[in-house]
C-alpha positions as CSV (number, residue, x, y, z in Angstrom):
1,X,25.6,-13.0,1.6
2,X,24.7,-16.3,3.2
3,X,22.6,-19.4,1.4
4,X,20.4,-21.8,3.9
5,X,18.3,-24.8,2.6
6,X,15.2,-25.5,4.7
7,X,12.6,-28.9,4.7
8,X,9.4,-27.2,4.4
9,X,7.9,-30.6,6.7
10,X,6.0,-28.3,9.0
11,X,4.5,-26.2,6.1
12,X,1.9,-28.1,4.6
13,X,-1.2,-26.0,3.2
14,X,0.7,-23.2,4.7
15,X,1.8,-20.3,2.2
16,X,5.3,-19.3,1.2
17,X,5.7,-16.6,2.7
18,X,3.8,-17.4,5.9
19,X,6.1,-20.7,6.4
20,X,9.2,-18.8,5.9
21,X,7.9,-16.1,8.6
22,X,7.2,-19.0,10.7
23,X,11.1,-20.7,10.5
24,X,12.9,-17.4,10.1
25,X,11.7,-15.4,13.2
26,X,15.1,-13.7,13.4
27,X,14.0,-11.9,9.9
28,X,11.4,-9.3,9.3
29,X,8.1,-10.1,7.4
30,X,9.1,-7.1,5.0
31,X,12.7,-8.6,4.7
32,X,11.0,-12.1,3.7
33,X,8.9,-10.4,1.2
34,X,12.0,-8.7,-0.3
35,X,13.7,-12.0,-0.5
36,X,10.9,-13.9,-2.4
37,X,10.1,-10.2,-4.8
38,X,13.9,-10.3,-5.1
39,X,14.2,-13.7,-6.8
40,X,16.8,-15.1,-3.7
41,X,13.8,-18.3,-2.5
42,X,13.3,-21.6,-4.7
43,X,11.1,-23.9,-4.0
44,X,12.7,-27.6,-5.7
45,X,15.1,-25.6,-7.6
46,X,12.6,-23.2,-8.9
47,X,11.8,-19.6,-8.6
48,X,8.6,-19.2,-6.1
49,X,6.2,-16.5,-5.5
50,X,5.5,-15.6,-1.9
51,X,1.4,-17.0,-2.4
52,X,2.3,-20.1,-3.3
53,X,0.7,-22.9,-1.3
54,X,3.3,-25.7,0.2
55,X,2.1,-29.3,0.7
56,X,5.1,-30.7,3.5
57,X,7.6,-32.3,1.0
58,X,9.7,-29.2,-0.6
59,X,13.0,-28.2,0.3
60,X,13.3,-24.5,0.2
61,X,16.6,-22.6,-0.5
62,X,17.2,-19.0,0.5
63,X,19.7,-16.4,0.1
64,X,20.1,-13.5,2.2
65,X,21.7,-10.5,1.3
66,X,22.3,-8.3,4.2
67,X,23.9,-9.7,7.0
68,X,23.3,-6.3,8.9
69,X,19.5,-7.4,9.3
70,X,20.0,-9.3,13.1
71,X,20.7,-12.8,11.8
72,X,22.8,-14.0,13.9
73,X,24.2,-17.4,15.6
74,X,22.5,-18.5,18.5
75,X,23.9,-18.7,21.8
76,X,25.5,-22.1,23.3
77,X,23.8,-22.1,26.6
78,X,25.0,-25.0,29.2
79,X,21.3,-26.8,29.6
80,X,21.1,-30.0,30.7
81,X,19.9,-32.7,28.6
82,X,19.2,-36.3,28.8
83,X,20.6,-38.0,26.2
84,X,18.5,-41.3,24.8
85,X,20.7,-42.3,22.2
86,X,23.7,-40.9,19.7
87,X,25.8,-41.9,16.9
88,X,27.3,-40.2,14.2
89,X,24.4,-39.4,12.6
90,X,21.4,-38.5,14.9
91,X,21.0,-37.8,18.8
92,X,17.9,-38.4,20.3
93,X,16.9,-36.3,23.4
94,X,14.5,-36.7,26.4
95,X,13.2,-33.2,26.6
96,X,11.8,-32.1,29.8
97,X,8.5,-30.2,30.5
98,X,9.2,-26.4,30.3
99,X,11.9,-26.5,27.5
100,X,10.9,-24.7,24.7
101,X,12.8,-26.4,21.3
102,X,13.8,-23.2,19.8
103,X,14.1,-19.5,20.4
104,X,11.3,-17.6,19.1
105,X,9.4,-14.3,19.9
106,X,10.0,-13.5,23.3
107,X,11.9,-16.6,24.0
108,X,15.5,-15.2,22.9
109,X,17.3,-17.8,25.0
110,X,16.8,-20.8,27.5
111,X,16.0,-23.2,24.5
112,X,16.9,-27.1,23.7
113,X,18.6,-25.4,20.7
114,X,20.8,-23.5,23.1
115,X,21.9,-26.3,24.8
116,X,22.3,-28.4,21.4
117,X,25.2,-25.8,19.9
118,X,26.6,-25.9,23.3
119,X,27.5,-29.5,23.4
120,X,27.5,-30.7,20.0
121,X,30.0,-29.2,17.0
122,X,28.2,-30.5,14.2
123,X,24.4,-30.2,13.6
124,X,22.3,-30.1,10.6
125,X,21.3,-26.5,9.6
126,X,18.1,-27.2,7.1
127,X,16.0,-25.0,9.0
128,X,18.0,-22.1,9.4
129,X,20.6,-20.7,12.6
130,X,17.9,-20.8,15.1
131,X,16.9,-24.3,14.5
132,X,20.7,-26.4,14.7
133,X,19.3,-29.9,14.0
134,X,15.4,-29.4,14.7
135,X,13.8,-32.0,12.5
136,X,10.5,-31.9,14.7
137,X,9.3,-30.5,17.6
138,X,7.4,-30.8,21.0
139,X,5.0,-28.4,23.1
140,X,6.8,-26.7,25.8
141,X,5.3,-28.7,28.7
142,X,5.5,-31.7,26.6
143,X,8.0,-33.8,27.4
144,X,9.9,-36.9,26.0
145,X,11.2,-37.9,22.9
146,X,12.7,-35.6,20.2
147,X,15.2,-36.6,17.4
148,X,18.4,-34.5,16.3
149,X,20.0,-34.7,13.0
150,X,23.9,-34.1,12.8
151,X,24.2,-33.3,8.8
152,X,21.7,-32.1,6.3
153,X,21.6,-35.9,4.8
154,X,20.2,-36.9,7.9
155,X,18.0,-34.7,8.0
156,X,16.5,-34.4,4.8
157,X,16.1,-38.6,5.1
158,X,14.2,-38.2,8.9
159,X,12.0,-34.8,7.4
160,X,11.1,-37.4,4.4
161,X,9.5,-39.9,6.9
162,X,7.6,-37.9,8.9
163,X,6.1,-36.1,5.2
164,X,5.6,-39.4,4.4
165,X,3.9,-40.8,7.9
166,X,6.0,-43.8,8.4
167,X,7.5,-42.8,11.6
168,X,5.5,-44.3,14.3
169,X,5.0,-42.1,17.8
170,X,3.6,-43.6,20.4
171,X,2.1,-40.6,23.2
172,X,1.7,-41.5,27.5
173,X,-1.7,-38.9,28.7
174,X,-3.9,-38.7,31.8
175,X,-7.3,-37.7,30.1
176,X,-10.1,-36.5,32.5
177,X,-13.2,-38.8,32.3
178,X,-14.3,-41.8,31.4
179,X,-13.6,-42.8,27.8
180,X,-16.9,-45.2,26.4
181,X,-14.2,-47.5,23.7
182,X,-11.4,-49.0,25.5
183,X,-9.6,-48.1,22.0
184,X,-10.7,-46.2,19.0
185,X,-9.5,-43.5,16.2
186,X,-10.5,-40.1,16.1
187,X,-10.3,-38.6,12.4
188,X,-11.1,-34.4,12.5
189,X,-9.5,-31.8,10.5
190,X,-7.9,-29.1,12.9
191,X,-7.2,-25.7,12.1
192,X,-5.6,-22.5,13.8
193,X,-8.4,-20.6,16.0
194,X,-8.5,-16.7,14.4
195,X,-9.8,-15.4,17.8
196,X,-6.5,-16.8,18.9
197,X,-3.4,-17.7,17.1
198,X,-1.6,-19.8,19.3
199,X,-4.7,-22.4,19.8
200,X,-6.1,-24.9,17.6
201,X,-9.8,-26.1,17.2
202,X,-12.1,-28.6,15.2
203,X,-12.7,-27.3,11.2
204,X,-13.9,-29.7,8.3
205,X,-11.8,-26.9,6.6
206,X,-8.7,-27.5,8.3
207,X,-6.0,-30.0,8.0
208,X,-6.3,-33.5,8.4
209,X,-5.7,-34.7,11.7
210,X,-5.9,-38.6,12.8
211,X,-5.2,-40.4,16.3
212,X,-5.2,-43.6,17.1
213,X,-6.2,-44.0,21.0
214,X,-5.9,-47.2,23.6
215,X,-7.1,-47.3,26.8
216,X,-4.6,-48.1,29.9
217,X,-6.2,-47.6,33.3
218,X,-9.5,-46.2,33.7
219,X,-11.2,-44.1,37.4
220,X,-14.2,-42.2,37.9
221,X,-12.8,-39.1,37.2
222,X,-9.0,-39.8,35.3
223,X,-7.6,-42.3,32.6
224,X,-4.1,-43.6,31.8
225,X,-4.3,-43.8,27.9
226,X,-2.1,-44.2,25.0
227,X,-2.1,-42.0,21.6
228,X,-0.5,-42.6,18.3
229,X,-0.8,-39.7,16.3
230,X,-0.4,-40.8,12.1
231,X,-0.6,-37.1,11.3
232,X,1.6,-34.2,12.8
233,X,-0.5,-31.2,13.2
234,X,0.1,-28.6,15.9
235,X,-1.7,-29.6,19.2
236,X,-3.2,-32.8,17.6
237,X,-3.0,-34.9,20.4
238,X,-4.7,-31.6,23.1
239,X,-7.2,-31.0,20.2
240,X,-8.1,-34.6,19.5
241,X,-8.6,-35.3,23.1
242,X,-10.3,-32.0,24.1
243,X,-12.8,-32.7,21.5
244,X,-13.8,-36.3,22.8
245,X,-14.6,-34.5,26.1
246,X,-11.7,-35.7,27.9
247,X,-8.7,-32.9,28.0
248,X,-5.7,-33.8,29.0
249,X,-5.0,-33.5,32.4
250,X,-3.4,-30.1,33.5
251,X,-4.1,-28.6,29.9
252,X,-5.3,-24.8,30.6
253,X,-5.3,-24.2,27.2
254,X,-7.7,-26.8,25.9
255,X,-10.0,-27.3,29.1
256,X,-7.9,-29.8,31.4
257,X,-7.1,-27.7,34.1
258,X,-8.9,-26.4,37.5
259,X,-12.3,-25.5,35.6
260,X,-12.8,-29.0,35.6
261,X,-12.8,-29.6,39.3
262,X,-16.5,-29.1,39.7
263,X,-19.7,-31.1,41.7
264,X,-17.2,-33.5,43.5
265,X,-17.3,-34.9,46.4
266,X,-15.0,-32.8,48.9
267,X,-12.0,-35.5,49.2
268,X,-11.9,-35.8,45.4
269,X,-11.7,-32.2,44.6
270,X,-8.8,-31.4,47.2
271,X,-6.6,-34.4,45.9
272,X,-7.1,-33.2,42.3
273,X,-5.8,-29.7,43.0
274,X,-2.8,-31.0,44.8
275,X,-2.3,-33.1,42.1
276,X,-2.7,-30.8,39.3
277,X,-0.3,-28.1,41.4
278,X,1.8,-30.4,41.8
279,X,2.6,-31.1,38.1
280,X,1.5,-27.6,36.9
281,X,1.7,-28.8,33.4
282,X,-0.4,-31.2,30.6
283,X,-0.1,-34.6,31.4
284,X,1.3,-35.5,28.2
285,X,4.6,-37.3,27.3
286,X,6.1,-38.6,24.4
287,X,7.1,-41.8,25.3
288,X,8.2,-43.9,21.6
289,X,9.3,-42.9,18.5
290,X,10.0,-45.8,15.8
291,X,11.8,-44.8,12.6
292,X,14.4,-46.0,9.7
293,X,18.1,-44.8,10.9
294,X,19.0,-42.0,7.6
295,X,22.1,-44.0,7.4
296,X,22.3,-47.9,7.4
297,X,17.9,-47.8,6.8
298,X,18.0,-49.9,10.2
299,X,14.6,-49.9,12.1
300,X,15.3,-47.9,15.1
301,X,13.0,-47.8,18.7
302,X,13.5,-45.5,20.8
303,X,11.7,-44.7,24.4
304,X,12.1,-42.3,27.0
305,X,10.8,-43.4,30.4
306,X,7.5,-42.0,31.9
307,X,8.0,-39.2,34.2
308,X,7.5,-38.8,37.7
309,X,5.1,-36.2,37.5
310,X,2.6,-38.1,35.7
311,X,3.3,-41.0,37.1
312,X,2.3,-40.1,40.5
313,X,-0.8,-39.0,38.5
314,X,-1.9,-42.6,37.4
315,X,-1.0,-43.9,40.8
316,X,-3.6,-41.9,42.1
317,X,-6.0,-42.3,39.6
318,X,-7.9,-45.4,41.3
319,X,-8.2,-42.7,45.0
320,X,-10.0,-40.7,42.8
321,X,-13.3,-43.3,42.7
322,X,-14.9,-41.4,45.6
């Protein structure tokens, strides 16, 4: 028998059951449905049903009974990591483009995760063995910023602030097009596509989504801008910017990739290829995150620097005038 207490942060308007299928990948759907029929999940110390409806700020605890069922610890892998900033507390990571934060379905291994238990002894397990210190996350090819909590303390205090929306995060895109406010906020509800799962779209019936936007640097075709994001939802920033018209650059997903090289002049449209081959990802990094350290209540900045990739992008973005 083994007890686990999870920060239910990433589970507003989600059901129970459905967040707990989300965290938990290494359990079945029919083994989480045991649990909660079985009396072994409380929501805030109290006996929950699997249909009820979470709004971000619980703490969940769990008990599972069967340690037969595949739960298992996950694998120290040596993957390198740059490390922004660590105490005794917290570790703050610059995570590169292609690193997914945590194993999930078909993505057993290979994870920041895996490299975390592999070079630290001591992380905070809130959200269960395949999440060692994961207070947040980032996309895949997302890269930049991403904070680590070394004891549940920690990380109950740093899940609290981002519930609460007083962490600030400060997000480095290239956008395609020309933006008509040099800064602005864009306030839409986003919800999960049902043609398609893992994509996001536009829904007055979805969950409240706001983005703060300044411009940087400005072409014909590209812009250098800066996002701060005062909600958390998945995708936000790809939605928010899709939706404007301007996808981030390199974003298959949410229109910012080769089906926007159209009706150009013929030296414009071959150095957009190379450069969206070139970085073969979205151009979108997260480049600040400002916050109150879960020990001392200090205000702490930290910033991972722009990378290359996209910063051969905004060089290039005044060759692309035509």
């Amino acid at each position: 028998m083994t007890s686990k207490t999870l920060s239910a942060v990433e589970g507003e308007g989600l059901r129970l059951d459905k967040f707990l299928s989300n965290q938990l990948s290494e359990l079945s759907r029919t083994k989480i449905q045991k649990m909660i029929n079985d009396g072994l999940v409380f929501v805030n110390n109290t006996e929950a049903k699997a249909s009820l409806i979470l709004d971000g700020s619980e703490f969940i605890a769990y008990t599972v009974t069967d340690l037969n069922i595949n739960i298992k610890d996950i694998s120290p892998q040596e993957i390198p990591l740059e490390i922004l900033y660590e105490d005794n507390f917290i570790i703050a990571i610059n995570k590169q483009p292609g690193l997914i934060v945590h194993p999930g379905n078909g993505h057993p291994s290979g994870t920041l995760a895996n490299g975390l238990v592999y070079y630290f002894d001591q992380l905070s397990d809130l959200n269960g063995s395949l999440r060692p210190g994961i207070v947040h996350r980032l996309d895949k090819d997302t890269s930049g910023v991403i904070l680590i909590a070394k004891d549940n303390a920690s990380h109950r205090k740093l899940a609290s602030q981002f519930q609460n929306r007083t962490i600030k995060k400060e997000y480095f895109a290239i956008t395609w097009g020309i933006w008509k406010e040099p800064k602005g906020s864009i306030n839409n509800a986003i919800k999960r596509k049902r043609s398609d799962p893992t994509s996001y779209h536009i829904d007055k019936e979805g969950r409240e989504a706001v983005t703060n936007y300044e411009l940087i640097k400005q072409g014909q075709y590209l812009s250098s801008i800066t996002f701060y994001p005062k909600t958390g939802r998945t995708h936000q920033i790809r939605v928010h910017s899709s939706s404007m018209n301007h996808p981030i650059f390199g974003d298959n997903k949410y229109g910012g990739g080769d089906q926007k090289i159209k009706g150009f002049i013929p030296e414009v449209n071959k150095l957009l290829k190379k450069l969206l081959n070139n970085i073969g990802r979205q151009a979108l990094h997260a480049k600040k995150i400002v916050f109150n350290h879960p020990d001392n209540d200090e205000l702490i900045s930290i910033e991972a620097p722009i990378p290359l990739d996209i910063q051969n992008i905004e060089n290039n973005i005044d060759l692309t005038n035509g």
